[in-house]
C-alpha positions in Angstrom: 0.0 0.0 0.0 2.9 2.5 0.9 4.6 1.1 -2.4 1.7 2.4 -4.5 0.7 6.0 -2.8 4.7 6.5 -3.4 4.4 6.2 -6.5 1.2 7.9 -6.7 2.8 10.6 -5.5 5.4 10.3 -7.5 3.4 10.5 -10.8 1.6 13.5 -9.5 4.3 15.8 -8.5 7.9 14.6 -10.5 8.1 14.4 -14.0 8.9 11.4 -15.4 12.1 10.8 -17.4 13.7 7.7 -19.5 15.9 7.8 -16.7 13.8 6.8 -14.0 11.8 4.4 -16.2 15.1 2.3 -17.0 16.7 2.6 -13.1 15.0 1.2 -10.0 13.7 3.7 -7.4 13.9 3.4 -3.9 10.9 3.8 -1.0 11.2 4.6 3.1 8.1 5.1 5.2 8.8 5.2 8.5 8.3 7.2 12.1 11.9 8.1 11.6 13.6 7.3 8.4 17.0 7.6 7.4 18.3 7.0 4.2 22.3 6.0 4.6 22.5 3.9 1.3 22.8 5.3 -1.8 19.7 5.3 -4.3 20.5 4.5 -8.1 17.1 6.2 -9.2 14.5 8.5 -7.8 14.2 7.9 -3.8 11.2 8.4 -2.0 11.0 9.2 1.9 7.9 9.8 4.1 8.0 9.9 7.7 7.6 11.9 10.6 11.8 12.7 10.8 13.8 12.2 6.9 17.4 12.4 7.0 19.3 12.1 3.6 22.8 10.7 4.3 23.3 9.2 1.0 23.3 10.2 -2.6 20.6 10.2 -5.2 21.3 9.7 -8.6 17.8 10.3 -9.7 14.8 12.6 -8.0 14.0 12.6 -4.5 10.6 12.9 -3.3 10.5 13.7 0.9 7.3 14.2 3.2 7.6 14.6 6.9 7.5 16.8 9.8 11.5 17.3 9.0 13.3 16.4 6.1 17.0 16.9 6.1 19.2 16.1 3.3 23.4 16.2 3.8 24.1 14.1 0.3 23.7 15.3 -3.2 20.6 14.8 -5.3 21.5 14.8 -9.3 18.2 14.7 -10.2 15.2 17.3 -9.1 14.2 17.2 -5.2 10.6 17.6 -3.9 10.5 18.5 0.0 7.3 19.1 2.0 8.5 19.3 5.9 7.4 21.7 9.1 11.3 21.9 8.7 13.2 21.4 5.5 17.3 22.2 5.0 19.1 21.5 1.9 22.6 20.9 2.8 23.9 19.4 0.1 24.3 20.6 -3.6 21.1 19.7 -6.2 21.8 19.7 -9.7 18.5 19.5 -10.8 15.1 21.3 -9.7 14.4 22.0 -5.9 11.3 22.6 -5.0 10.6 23.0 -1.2 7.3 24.0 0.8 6.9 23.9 4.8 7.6 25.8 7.8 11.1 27.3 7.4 13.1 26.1 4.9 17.2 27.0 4.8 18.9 25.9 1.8 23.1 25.9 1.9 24.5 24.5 -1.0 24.1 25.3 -4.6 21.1 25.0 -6.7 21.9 23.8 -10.2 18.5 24.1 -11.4 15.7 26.4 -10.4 14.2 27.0 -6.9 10.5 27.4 -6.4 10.0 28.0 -2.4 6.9 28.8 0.1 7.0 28.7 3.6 6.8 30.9 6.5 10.7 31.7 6.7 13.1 30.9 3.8 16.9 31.3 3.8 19.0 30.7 1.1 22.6 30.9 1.4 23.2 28.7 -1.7 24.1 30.3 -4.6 21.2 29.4 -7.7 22.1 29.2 -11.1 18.6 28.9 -12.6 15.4 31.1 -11.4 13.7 31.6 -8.0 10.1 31.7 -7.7 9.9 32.4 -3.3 6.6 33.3 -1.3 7.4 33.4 2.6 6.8 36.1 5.7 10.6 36.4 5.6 13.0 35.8 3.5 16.8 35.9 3.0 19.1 35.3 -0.3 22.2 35.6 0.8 24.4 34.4 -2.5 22.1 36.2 -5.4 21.3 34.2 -8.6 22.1 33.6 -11.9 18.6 33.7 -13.3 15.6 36.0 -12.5 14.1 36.5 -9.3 10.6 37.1 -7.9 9.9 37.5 -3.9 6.7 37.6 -2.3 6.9 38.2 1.3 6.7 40.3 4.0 10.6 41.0 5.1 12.8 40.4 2.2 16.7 40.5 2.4 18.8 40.5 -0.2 22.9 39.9 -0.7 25.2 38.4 -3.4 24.9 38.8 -7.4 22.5 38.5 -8.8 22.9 38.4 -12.7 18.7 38.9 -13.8 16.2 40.6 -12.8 14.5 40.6 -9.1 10.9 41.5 -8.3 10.1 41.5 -5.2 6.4 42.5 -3.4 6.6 43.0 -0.1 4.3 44.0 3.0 7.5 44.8 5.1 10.9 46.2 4.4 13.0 45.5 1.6 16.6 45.1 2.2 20.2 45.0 0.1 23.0 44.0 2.1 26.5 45.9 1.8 28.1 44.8 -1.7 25.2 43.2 -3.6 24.9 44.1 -7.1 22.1 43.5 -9.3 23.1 43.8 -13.0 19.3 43.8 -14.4 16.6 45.9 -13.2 15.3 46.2 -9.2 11.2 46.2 -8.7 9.4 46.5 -5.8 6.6 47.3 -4.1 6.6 48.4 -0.2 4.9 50.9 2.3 8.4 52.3 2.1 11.6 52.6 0.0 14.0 49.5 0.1 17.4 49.9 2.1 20.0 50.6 -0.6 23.5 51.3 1.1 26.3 53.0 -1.2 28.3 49.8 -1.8 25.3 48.3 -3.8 25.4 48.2 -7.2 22.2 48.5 -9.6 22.6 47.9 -13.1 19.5 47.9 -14.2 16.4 50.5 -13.6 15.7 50.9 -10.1 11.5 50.9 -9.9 9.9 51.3 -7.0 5.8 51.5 -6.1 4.7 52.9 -2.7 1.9 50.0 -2.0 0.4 50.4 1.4 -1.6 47.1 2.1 -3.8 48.7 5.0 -7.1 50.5 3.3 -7.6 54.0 3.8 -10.8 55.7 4.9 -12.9 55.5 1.8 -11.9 51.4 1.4 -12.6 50.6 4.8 -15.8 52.4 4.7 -16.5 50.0 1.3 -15.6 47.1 3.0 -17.7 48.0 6.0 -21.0 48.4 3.7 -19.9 44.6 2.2 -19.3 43.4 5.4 -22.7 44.1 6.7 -24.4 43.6 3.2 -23.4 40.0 3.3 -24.0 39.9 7.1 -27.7 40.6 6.5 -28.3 38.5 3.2 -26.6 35.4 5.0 -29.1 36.1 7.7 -31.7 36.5 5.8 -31.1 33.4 3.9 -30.5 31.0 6.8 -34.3 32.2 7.9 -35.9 31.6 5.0 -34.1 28.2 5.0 -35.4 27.9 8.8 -39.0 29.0 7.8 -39.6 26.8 5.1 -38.1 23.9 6.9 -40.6 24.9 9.9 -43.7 25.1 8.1 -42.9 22.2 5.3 -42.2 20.2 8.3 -44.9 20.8 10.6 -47.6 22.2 8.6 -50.6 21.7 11.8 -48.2 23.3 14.2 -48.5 26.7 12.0 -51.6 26.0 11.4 -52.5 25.9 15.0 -51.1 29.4 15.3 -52.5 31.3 12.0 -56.0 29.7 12.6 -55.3 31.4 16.7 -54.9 34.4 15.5 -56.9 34.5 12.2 -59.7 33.8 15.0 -59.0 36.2 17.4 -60.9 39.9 18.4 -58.3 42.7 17.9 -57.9 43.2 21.7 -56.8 39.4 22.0 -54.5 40.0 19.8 -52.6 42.9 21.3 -52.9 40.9 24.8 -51.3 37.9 23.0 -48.8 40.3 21.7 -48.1 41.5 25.3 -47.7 38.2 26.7 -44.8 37.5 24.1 -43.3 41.3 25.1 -43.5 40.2 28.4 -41.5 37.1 28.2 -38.9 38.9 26.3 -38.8 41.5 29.0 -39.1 39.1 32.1 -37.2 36.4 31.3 -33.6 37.8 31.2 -34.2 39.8 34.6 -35.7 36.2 36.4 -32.3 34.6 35.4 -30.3 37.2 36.4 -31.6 37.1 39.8 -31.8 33.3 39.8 -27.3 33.2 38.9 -27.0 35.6 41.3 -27.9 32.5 43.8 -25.9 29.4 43.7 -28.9 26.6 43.5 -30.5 28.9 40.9 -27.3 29.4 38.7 -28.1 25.8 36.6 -31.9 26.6 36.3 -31.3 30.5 35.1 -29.0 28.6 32.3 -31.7 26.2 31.3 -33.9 29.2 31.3 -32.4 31.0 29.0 -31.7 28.2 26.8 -35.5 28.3 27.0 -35.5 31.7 26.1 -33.4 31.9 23.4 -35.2 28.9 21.5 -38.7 31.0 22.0 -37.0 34.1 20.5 -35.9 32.6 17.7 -39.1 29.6 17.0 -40.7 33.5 17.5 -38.8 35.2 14.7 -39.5 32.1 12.3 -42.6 31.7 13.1 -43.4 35.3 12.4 -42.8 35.1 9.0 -44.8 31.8 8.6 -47.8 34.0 10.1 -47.2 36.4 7.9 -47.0 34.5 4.6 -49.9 32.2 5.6 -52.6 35.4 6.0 -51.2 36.3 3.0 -52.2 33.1 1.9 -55.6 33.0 3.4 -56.0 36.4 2.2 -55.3 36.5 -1.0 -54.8 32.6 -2.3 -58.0 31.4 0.0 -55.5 28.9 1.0 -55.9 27.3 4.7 -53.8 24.8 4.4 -49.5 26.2 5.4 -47.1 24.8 3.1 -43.1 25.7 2.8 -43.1 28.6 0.7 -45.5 30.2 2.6 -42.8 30.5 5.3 -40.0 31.4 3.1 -42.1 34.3 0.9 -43.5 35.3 4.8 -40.2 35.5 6.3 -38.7 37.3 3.1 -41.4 40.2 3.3 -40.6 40.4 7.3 -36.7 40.5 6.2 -37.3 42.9 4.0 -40.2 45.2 6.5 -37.1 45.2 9.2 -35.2 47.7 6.4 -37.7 49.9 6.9 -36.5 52.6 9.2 -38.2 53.0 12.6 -41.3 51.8 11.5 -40.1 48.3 10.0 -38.7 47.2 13.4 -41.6 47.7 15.5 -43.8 46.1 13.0 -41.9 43.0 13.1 -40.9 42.8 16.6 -44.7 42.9 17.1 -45.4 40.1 14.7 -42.3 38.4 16.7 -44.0 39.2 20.1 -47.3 37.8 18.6 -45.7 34.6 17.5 -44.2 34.2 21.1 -47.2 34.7 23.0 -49.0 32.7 20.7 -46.1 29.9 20.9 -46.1 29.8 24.6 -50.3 29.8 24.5 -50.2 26.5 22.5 -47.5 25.1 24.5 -49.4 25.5 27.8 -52.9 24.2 26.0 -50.8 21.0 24.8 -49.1 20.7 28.7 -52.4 21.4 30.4 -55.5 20.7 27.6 -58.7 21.9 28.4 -60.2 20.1 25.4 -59.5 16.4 24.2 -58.1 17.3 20.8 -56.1 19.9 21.8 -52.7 17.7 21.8 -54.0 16.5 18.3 -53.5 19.7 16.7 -49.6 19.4 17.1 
């Protein structure tokens, strides 16, 4: 099984070559592998500590928490690692992506790194391709070279181009000479002592990365924006579910109030503004005592499943009068709770006026909620629990 996701792995992620078709590869899996023997093809290493003692003549493919290599790979090498370091010369590709990665020794090939921290102190003689919070080349590069990162530090020759984009500070060491063209982009100019030499054009772009007054205020407006339409499409969701779901519980509470004088409505409507009110002061006063502390929490679990059955079941009320109103449909089915709970969404935009008209559709539902609950608890009439 090892055998196969290595080469799995090794299909995905190294080019093949009539090389390594004609030369046997090598495999490790381990908790703590080291590799002392030389491999006459690609080797492949996975474990939770890789050390590279020996030489590869072909590619070498290591995964592990560290991967460590003090021999020579002739071919490309692959490392994924929390900790890689590349202390031997490569004379192919290297690619490496983990933690912090420090590479020592020459890169005959290219270098394509991304980590948190990378330092290179080998010098490369193809192109570099970094992305890393900080990152130091300390022996330049014969091909071009392009640095995303937050601090980048730079020393050596370096016989290209180098871009770099930073968040940080940009900085040439004493000596380093760059014999193509220098671009950046930093909140501030790089740190260019006499001693370094640019060839090239020198280009530099003042990029602040924090927004200004007018982006924040944009991304404010989107923030909220998407706040309110996730909200308001996790109710509908809610509604529909509610009322598809249990179609006689909402009737039970449209046919209540379809049914009810105007001043039993306003008295139902209190009840629910009571609750809201009453409720969070009770369990106050119950936490403040040490036998009450466990029933104010299962009170206002309580509560807070009222308030919101009372939110969804506002808009179900809503959309079913609606309904019997205009469809002379009796009968609640989903979309009567997503189209009711859209229009109460949408009321709540109103200013002033929108909220109180739907916190009193919400303090309806609640009164009406805890009104059915305490017929089904305590019935007065034998088909009462049959209407749930």
């Amino acid at each position: 099984m090892q055998r196969t996701l290595f080469i799995l792995l090794a299909l995905l992620l190294l080019p093949a070559s009539s090389y390594a078709a004609s030369t046997p590869s090598s495999f490790w899996a381990a908790r703590s592998v080291l590799v002392a023997s030389s491999s006459p093809g690609n080797a492949y290493a996975a474990g939770a500590s890789v050390v590279v003692t020996a030489p590869v003549q072909g590619d070498l493919l290591a995964f592990g928490g560290s991967v460590v290599t003090v021999a020579p790979v002739s071919g490309d090498g692959l490392l994924f690692a929390g900790s890689v370091s590349s202390r031997a010369p490569v004379r192919g590709d290297l690619r490496a992506f983990g933690g912090s990665i420090t590479i020592e020794e020459p890169v005959s090939g290219d270098l394509v790194a991304v980590g948190l921290s990378v330092n290179n102190s080998g010098r490369v003689l193809g192109n570099v391709f970094i992305i890393a919070a900080n990152t130091t080349m300390a022996n330049g590069a014969l091909g071009p070279v392009t640095i995303y990162g937050n601090n980048v530090s730079l020393a050596g020759t370096f016989a290209g181009d180098v871009t770099v984009v930073a968040w940080g500070r940009v900085v040439l060491a004493p000596g380093t000479t760059i014999n193509g063209a220098l671009t950046y982009e930093a909140p501030v100019e790089a740190i260019i002592p006499a001693s370094a030499t640019i060839r090239g054009k020198a280009t530099y772009t003042n990029a602040s990365y924090l927004p200004d007054a007018g982006t924040s205020r944009t991304l404010s407006l989107i923030s909220i924006g998407l706040f309110l339409l996730i909200r308001i499409l996790g109710a509908l969701i809610l509604a529909g579910l509610l009322a598809g779901l249990f179609p006689r519980f909402a009737e039970t509470i449209v046919n209540r109030a379809a049914q009810m004088r105007p001043n039993r409505i306003f008295l139902t409507a209190l009840l629910g503004f009571a609750v809201f009110i009453v409720t969070p002061v009770l369990s106050l006063f119950l936490a403040l005592t040490f036998v009450g502390l466990g029933l104010a929490f299962l009170i206002l679990i309580a509560y807070a499943l009222i308030a919101l059955l009372s939110l969804i079941y506002a808009g179900i009320l809503l959309g079913s009068l609606f309904a019997r109103r205009y469809l002379h449909r009796e009968v609640v089915l989903w979309h009567d709770g997503v189209l009711g709970m859209l229009a109460l969404s949408l009321v709540t935009l109103v200013p002033s006026a929108g909220f109180f008209i739907a916190f009193f559709f919400t303090a309806f539902s609640a009164g009406a909620l805890l009104l059915v609950f305490f017929n089904f608890a305590f019935p007065h009439e034998e088909q009462t629990p049959e209407l749930l």
